[in-house]
Every structure is written in structure tokens, then in C-alpha cells.
Backbone as CSV, one residue per row, in Angstrom:
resi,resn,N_x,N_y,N_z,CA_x,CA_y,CA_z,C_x,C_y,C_z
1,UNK,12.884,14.887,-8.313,12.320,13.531,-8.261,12.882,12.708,-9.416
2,UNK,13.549,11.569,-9.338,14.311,10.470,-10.211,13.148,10.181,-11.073
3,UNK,13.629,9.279,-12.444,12.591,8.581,-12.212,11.778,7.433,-12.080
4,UNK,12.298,6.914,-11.623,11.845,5.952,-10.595,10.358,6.294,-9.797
5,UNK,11.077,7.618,-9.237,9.582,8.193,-8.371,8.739,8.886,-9.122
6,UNK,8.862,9.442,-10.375,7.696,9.542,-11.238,6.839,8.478,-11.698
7,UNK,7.664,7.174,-11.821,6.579,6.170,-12.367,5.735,5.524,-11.522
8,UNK,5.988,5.582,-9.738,5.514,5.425,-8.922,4.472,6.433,-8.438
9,UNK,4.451,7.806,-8.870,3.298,8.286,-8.960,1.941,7.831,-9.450
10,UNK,2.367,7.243,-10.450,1.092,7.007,-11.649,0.959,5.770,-11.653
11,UNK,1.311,5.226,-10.263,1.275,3.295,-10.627,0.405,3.114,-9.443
12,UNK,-1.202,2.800,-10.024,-2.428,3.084,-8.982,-3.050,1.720,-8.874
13,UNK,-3.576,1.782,-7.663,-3.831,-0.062,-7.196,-5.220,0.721,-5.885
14,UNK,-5.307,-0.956,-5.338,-7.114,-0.473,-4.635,-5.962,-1.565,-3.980
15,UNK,-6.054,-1.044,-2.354,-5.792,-1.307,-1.094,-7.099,-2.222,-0.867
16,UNK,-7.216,-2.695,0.125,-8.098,-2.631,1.194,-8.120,-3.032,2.657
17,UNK,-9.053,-2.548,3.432,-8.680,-2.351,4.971,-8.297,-3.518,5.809
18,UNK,-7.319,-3.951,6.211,-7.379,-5.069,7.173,-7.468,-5.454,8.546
19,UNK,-6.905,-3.525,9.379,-7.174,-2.965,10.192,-6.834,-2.414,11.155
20,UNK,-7.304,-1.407,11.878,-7.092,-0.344,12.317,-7.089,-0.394,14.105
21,UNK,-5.737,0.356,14.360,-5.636,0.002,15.706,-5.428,1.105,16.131
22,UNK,-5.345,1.100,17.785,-5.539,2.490,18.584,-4.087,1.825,19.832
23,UNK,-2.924,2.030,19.088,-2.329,1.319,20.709,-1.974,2.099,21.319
24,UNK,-1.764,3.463,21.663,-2.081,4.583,22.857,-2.758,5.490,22.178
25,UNK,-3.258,6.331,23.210,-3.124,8.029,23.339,-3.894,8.187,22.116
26,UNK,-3.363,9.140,20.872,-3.786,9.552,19.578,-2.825,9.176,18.733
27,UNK,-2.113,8.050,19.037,-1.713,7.389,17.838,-2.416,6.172,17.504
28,UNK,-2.761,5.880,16.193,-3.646,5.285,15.060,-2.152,4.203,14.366
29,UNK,-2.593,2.986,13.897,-2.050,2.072,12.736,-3.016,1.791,12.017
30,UNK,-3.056,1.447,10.853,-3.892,0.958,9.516,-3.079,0.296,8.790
31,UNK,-3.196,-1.201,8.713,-3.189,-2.059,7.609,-3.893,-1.878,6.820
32,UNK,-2.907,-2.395,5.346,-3.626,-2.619,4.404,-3.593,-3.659,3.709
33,UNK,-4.060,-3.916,2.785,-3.649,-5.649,2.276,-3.677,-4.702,0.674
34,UNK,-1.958,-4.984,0.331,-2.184,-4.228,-1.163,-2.769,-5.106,-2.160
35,UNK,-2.614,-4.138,-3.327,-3.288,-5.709,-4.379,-2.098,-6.311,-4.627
36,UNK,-2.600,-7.661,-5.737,-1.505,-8.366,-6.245,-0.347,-7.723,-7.145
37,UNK,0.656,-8.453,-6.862,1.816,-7.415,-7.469,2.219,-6.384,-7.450
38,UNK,1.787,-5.230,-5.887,1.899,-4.093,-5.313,3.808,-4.760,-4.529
39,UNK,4.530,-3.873,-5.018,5.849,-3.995,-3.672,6.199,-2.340,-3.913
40,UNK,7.326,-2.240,-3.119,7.688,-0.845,-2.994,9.167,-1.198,-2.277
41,UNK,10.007,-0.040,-1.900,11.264,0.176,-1.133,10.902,0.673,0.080
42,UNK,11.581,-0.215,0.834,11.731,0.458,2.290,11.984,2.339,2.404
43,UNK,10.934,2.981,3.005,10.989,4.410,3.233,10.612,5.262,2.510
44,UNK,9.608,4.930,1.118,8.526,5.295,0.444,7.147,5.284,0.980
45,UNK,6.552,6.486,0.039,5.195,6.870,0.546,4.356,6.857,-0.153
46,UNK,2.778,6.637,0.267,1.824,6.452,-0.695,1.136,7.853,-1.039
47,UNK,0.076,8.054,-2.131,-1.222,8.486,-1.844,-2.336,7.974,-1.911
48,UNK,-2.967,7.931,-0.666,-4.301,7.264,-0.134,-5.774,7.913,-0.114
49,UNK,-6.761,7.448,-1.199,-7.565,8.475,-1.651,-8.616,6.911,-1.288
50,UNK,-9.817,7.932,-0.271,-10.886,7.106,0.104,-12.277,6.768,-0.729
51,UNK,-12.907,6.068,-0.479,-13.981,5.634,-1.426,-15.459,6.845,-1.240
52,UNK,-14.976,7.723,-0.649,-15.959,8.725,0.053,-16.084,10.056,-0.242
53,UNK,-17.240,10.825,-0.957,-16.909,12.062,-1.753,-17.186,13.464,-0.814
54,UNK,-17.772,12.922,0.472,-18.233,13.931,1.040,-17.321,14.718,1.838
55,UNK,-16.156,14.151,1.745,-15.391,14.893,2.909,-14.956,16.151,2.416
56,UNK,-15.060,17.505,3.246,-14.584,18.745,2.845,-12.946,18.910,2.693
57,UNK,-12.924,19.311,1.294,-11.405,19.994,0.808,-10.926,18.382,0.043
58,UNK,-9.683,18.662,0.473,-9.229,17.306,-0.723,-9.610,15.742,-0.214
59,UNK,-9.348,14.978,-0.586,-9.771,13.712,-0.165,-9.097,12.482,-0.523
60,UNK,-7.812,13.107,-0.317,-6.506,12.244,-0.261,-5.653,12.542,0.475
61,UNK,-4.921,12.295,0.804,-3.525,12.193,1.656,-1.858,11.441,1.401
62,UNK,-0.937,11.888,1.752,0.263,10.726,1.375,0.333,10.537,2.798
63,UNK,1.182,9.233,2.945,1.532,8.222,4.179,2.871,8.029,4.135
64,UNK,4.059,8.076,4.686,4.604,7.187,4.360,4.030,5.402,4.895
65,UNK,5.160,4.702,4.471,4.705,3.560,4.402,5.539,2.790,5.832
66,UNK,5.182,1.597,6.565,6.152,1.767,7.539,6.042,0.202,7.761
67,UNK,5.909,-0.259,6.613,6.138,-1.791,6.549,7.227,-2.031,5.289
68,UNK,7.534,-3.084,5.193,8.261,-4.040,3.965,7.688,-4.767,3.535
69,UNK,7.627,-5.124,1.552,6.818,-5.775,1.670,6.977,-7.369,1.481
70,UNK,7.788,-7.490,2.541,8.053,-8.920,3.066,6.620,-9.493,4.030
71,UNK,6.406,-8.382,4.888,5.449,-8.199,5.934,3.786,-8.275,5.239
72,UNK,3.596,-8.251,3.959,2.551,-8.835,3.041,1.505,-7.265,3.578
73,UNK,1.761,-6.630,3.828,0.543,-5.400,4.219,1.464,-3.934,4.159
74,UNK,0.452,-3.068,3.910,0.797,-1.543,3.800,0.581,-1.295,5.253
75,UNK,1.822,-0.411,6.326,1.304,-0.121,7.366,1.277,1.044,7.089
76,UNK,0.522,2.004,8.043,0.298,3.819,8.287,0.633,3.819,9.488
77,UNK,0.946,4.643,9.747,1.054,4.890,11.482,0.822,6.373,11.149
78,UNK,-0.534,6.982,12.201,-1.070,8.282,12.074,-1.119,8.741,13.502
79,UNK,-0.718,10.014,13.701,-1.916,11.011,14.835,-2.721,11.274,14.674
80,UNK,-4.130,11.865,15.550,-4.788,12.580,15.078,-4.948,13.945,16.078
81,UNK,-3.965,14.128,16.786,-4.351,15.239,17.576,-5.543,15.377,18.266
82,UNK,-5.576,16.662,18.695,-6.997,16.439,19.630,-8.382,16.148,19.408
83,UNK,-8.576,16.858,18.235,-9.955,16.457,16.825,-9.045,15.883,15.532
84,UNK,-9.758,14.912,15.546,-9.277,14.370,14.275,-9.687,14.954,13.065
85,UNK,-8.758,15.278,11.763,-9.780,15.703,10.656,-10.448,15.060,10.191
86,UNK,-11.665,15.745,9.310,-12.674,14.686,9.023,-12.016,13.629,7.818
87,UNK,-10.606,13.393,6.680,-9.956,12.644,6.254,-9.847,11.605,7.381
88,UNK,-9.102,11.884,8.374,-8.231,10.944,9.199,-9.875,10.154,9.761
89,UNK,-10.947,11.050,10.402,-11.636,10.307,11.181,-12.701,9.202,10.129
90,UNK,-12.442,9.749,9.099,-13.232,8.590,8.404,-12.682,7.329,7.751
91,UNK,-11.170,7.595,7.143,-10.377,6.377,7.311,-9.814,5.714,8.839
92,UNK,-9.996,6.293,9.933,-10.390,5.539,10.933,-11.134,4.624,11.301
93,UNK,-12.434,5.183,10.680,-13.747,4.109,11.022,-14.305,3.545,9.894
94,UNK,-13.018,3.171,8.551,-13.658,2.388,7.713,-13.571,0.793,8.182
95,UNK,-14.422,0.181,7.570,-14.721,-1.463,8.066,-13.815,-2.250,7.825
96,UNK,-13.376,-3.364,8.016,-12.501,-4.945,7.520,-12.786,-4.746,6.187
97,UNK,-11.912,-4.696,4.821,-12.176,-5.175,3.392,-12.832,-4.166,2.653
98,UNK,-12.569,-2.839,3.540,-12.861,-1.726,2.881,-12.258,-1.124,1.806
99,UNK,-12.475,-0.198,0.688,-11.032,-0.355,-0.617,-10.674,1.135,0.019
100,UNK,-9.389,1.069,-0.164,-8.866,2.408,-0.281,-8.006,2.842,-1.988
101,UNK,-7.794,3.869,-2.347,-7.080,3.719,-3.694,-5.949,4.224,-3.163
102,UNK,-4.897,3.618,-4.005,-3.416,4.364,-3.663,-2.530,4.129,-5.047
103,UNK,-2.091,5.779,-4.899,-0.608,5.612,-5.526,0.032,5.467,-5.159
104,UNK,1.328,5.096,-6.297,2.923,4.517,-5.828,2.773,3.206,-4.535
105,UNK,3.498,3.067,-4.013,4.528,4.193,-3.263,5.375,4.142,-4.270
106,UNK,6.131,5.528,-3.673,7.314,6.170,-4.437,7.826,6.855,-3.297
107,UNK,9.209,7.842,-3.404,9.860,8.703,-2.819,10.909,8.685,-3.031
108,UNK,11.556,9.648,-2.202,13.152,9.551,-2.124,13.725,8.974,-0.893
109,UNK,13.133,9.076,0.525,13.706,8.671,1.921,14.032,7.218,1.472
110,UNK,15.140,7.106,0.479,15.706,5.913,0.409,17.146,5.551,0.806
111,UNK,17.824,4.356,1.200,18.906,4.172,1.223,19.574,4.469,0.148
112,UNK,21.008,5.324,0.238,21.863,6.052,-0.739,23.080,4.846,-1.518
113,UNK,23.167,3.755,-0.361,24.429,3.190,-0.908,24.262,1.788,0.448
114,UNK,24.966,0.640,-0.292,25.246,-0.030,0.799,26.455,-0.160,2.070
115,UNK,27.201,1.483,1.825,28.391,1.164,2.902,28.339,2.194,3.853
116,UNK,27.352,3.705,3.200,27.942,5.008,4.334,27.609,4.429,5.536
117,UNK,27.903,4.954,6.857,27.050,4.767,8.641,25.713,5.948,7.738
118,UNK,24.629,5.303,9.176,23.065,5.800,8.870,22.999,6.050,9.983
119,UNK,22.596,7.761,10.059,21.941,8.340,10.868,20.736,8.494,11.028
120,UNK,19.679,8.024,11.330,18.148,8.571,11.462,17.992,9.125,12.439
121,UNK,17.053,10.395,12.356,16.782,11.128,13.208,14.825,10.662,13.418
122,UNK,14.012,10.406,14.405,12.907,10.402,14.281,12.047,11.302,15.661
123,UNK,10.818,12.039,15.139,10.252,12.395,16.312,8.959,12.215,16.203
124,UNK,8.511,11.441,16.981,7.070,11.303,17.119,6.252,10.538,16.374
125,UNK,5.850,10.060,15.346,5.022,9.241,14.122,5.741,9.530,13.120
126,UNK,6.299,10.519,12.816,7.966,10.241,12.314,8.665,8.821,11.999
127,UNK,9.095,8.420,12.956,9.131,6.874,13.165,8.860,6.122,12.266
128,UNK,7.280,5.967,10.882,6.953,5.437,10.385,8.047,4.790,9.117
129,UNK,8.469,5.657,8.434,9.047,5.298,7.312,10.488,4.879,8.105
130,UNK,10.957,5.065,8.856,12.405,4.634,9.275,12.044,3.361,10.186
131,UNK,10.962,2.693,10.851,10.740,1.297,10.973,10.863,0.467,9.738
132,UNK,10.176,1.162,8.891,10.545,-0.222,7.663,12.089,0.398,7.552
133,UNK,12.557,1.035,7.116,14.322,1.165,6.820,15.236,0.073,8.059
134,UNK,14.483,0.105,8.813,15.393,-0.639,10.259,15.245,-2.178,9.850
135,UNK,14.247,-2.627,9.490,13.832,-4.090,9.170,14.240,-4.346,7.760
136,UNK,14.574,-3.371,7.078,15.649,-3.631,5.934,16.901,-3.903,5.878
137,UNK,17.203,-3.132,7.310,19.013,-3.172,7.601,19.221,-4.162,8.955
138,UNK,18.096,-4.770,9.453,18.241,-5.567,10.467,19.732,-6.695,10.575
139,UNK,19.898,-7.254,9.546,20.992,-8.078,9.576,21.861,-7.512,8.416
140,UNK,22.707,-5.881,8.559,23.138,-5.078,7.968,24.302,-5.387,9.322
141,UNK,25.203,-5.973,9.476,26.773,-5.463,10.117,27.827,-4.902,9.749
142,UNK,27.457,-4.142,8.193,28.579,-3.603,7.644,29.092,-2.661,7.766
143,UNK,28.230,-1.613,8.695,28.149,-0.258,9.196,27.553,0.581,10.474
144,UNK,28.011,1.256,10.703,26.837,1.878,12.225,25.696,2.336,11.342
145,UNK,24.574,1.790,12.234,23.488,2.658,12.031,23.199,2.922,13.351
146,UNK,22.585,4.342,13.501,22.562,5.206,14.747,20.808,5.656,14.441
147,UNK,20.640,5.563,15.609,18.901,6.396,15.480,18.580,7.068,16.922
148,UNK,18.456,8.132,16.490,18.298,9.203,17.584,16.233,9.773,17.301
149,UNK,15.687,8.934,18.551,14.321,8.736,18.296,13.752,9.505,19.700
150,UNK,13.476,10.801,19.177,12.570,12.073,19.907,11.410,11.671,20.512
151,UNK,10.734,11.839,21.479,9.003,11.853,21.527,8.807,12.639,23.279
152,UNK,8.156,12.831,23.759,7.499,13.744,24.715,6.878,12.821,25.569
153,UNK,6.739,11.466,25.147,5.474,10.621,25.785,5.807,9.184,24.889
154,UNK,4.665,8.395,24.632,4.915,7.422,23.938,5.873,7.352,22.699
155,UNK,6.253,5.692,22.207,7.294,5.527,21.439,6.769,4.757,20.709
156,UNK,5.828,5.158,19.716,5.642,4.269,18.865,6.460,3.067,18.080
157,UNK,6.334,1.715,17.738,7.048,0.859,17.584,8.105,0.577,18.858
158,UNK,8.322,1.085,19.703,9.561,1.262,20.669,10.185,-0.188,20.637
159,UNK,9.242,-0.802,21.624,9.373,-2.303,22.087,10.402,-2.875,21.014
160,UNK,9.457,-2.952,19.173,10.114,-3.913,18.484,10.979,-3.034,18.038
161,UNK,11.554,-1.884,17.899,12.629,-1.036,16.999,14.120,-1.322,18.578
162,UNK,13.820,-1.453,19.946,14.499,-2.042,21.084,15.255,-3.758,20.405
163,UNK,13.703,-3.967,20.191,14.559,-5.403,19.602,15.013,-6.002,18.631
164,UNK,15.147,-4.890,17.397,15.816,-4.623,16.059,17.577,-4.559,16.782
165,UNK,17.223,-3.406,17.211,18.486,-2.730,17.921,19.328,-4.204,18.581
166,UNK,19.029,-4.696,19.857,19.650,-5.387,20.192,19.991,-6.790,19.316
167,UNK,19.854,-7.049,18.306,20.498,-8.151,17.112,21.054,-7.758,16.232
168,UNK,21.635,-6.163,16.503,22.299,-5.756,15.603,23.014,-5.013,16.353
169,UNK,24.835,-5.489,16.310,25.794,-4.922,17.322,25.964,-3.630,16.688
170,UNK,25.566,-3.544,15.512,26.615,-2.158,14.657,25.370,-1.037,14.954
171,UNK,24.196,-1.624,15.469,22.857,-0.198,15.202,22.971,0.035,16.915
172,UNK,22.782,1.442,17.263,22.529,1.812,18.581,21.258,2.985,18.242
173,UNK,20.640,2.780,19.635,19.390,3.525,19.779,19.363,4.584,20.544
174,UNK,18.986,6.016,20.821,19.474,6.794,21.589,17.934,7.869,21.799
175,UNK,17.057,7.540,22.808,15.855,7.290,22.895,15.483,9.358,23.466
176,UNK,15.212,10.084,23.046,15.256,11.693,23.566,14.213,11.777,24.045
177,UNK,14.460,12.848,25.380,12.354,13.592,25.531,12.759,14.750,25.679
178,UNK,13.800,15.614,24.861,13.675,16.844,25.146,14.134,17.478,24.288
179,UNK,14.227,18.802,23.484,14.872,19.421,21.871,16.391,19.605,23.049
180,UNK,16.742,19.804,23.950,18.129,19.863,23.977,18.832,18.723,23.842
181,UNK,17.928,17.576,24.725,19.089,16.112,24.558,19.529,15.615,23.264
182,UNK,18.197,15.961,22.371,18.202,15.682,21.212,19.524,16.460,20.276
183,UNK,19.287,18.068,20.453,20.539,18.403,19.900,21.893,18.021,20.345
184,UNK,22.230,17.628,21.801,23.449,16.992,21.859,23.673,15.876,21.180
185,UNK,22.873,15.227,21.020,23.014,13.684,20.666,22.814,13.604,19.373
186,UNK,22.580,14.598,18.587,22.764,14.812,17.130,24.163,15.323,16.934
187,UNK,24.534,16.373,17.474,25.857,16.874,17.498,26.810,16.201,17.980
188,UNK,26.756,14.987,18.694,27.744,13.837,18.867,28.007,13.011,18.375
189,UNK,26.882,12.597,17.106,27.141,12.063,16.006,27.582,12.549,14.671
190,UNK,27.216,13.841,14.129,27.472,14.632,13.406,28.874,14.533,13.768
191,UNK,30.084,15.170,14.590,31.046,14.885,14.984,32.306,13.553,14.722
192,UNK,31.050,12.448,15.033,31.605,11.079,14.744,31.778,10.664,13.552
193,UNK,30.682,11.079,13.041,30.361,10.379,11.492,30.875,11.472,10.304
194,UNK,30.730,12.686,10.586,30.760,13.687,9.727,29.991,13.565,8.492
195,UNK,31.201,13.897,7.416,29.967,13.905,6.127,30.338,12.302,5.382
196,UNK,30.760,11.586,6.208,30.777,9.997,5.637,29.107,9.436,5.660
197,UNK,28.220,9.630,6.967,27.126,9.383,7.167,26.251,10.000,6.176
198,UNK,25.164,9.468,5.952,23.898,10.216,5.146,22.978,10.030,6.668
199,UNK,21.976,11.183,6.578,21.900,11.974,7.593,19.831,11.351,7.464
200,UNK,19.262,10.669,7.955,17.727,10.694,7.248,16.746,11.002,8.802
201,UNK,16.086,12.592,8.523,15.295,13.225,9.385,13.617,13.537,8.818
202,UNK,13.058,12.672,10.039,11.310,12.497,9.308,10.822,12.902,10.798
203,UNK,9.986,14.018,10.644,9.486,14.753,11.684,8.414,15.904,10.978
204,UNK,7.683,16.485,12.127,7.063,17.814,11.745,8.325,18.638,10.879
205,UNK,7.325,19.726,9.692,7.988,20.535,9.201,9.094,21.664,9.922
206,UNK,8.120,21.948,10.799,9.405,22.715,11.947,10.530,22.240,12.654
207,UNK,9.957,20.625,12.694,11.409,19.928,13.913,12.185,19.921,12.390
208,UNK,11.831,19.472,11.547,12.882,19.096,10.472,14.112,20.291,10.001
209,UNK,13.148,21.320,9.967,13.996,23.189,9.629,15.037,22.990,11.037
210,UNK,14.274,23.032,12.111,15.292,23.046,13.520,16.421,21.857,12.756
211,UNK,16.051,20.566,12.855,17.563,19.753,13.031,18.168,20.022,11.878
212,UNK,17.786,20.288,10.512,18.438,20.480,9.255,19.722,21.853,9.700
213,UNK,19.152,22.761,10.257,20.024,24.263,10.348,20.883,23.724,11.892
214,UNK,20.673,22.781,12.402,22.116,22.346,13.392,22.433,21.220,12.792
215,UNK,22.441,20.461,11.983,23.300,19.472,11.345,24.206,20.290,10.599
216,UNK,23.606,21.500,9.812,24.227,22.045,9.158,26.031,23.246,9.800
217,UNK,25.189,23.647,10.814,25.918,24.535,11.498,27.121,23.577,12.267
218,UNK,26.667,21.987,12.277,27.550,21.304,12.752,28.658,20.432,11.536
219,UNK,28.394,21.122,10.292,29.599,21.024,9.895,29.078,20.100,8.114
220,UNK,27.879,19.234,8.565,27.147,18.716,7.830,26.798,19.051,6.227
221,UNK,27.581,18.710,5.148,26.668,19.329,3.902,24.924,19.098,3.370
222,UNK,24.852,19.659,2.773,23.198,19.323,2.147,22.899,18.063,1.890
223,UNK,24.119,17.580,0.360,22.949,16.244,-0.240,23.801,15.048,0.661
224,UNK,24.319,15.456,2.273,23.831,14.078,3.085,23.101,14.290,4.333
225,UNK,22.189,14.776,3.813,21.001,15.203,4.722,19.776,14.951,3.359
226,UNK,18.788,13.728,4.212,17.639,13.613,3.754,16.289,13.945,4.357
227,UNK,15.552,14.436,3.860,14.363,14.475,5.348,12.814,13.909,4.064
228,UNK,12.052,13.698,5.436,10.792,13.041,4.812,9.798,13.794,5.853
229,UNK,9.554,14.985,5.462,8.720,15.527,6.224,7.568,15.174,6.177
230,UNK,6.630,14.533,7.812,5.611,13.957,7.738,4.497,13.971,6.459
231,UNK,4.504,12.606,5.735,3.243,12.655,4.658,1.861,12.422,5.173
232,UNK,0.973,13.535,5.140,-0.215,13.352,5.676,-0.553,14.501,7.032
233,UNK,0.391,15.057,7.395,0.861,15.800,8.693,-0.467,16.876,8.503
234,UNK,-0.722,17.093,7.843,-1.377,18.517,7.912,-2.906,17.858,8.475
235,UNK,-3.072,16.870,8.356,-4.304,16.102,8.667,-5.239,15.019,7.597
């Protein structure tokens, strides 16, 4: 960790709720309205610790973050699977102007440079931290950016990350529902780009091990491969 992302650990502010949406299935969004003089980098993550002592085990979480803060709010984009944990279900049903505390943001899932091509890999709520990276590079024509975006079912952000894509000739979108299409279509870029690209994969801990050991086997070194394994994933 740089440090940069150490001082973003310890740089603590009071959120509060602006609100919470359900737009399919068991995926969850949460605004936040940070405090004054809160900004951060596109593809950093928080920790989000609630005003509430009762909940069993810890009573915080990291997020990444999946806004800019051009966009004046902290977004989350969460699952909750089939039972929600009792963390997730109670920052679910906090009210309008509720406080949340948060550190940083901080991280590393940052842009490396302004010239390599960008590969993102996303699966599922994944997605979060590489929507804000896309609305950072929106009027970026200096390079391919490529995003190879996994899911089984719904596409979170889809619609507007479709219409990122189309105002930007150099970004293409390459939309998967299956771990094989997905590995071709990683391995056809890996191929293209080689190790000129930096490589950024935000998924479950297991999809991430899977695509890390075939990027690799496809020729790929380590430090251009980034991953942001879901913050908050465990529940």
C-alpha cells in the first residue's frame, strides 16, 4: 500500500444517507452525500461503519466506491444474496439523512498511466468501482479501453456503461453469460494487447484466482494485472 493509501485510511468523515434503491433482483444502490471537502480517485474504496452497536461480529464493511466525485455523492452498489446479513440489512433500511462513518476512500484499483490500452474485466457488482473508472475515461480517445463485463442475469449499470461505450470510439464492450465466453474473450485480448495493457479484474475472490491464473497462462505478467476483489463481499 503507497502512501497515498495509508493516509486515506485514517482520513474519517460522517456520510449521510440520501438513498437507497432496489433496481432488480438482489441488487441494492446507496447514496451518500459525503461531507464537505470529502473527494477521492476514481476506483477507490471506503470503510463504512454504521451508527448501530447491535449488530453481531464486526460492524463495518469496505465498498468500493462507484461514483466520481464530480457526481457530488458516494455510490455502493451491493448484493445481498438470498438472506441478507444483518450489516447489509440494516444499512438497507437506514432512513433519508441517516450518518454513516467512513474512511478514506483509498486503494490501489487505480489508473497506472495516461497511455497503456485498459482492460477491465467485471462480474456481477463487480462493476462498481470500474463504472466510476469508465466516467473518468469517458472522453479518453487516446487508447483502447476494452471491458469484458460477466453476469448470469442482470447488468448492473448496463444501460448507462452501453452509453459510455458508444461516445467513445476507442472503448468497446463485450457483454458475457458464461465462464467459457468469458475466457475466450479475455484470451483475445490478452493476445491483442499483451503486456502493453494493464489488466483491472473486480469480481468474487474465486472468479478473480480463475481469471488471474488464465491471464497469466496467457502470457500476461503480474504487476499488469490489478484486481479489486469485491469490498464488502463477505456480507
Amino acid at each position: 500500500m503507497i502512501l497515498s493509501d495509508i493516509t486515506g485510511v485514517f482520513r474519517k468523515s460522517v456520510a449521510t444517507v440520501d438513498s437507497v434503491e432496489n433496481p432488480f433482483e438482489d441488487y441494492y444502490l446507496i447514496r451518500l452525500i459525503p461531507a464537505p471537502g470529502v473527494s477521492w480517485t476514481p476506483g477507490e474504496h471506503g470503510i463504512f461503519r454504521l451508527p448501530l452497536r447491535d449488530i453481531k461480529a464486526w460492524n463495518w464493511r469496505p465498498f468500493s466506491v462507484a461514483s466520481i466525485p464530480e457526481e457530488g455523492v458516494v455510490l455502493i452498489g451491493t448484493r445481498t444474496g438470498q438472506t441478507a446479513s444483518p450489516f447489509k440489512r440494516r444499512f438497507l433500511q437506514l432512513d433519508k439523512g441517516s450518518p454513516v462513518k467512513m474512511n478514506g476512500p483509498f486503494g490501489w484499483f487505480k489508473l497506472k498511466d495516461a497511455t497503456s490500452p485498459v482492460v477491465f474485466f467485471a462480474a456481477g457488482v463487480g462493476i462498481t468501482p470500474i463504472r466510476a473508472l469508465l466516467l473518468s475515461l469517458r472522453a479518453d480517445t487516446s487508447r483502447d479501453i476494452e471491458i469484458v463485463y460477466a453476469s448470469g442475469g442482470q447488468y448492473l449499470f448496463g444501460e448507462e456503461i452501453e452509453g459510455i461505450v458508444r461516445d467513445n470510439p476507442k472503448m468497446t464492450l463485450y457483454k458475457t453469460t458464461d465462464p467459457e465466453s468469458t475466457r475466450t474473450q479475455l484470451a483475445a485480448l490478452a493476445a491483442k494487447h499483451d503486456d502493453r495493457a494493464y489488466y483491472f479484474l473486480s469480481a468474487a475472490p474465486g472468479v478473480i484466482r480463475s481469471v488471474r491464473r488464465h491471464l497469466r497462462s496467457s502470457g500476461i505478467s503480474r504487476k499488469r494485472i490489478i484486481d479489486d476483489t469485491f469490498r464488502g463481499y463477505r456480507g
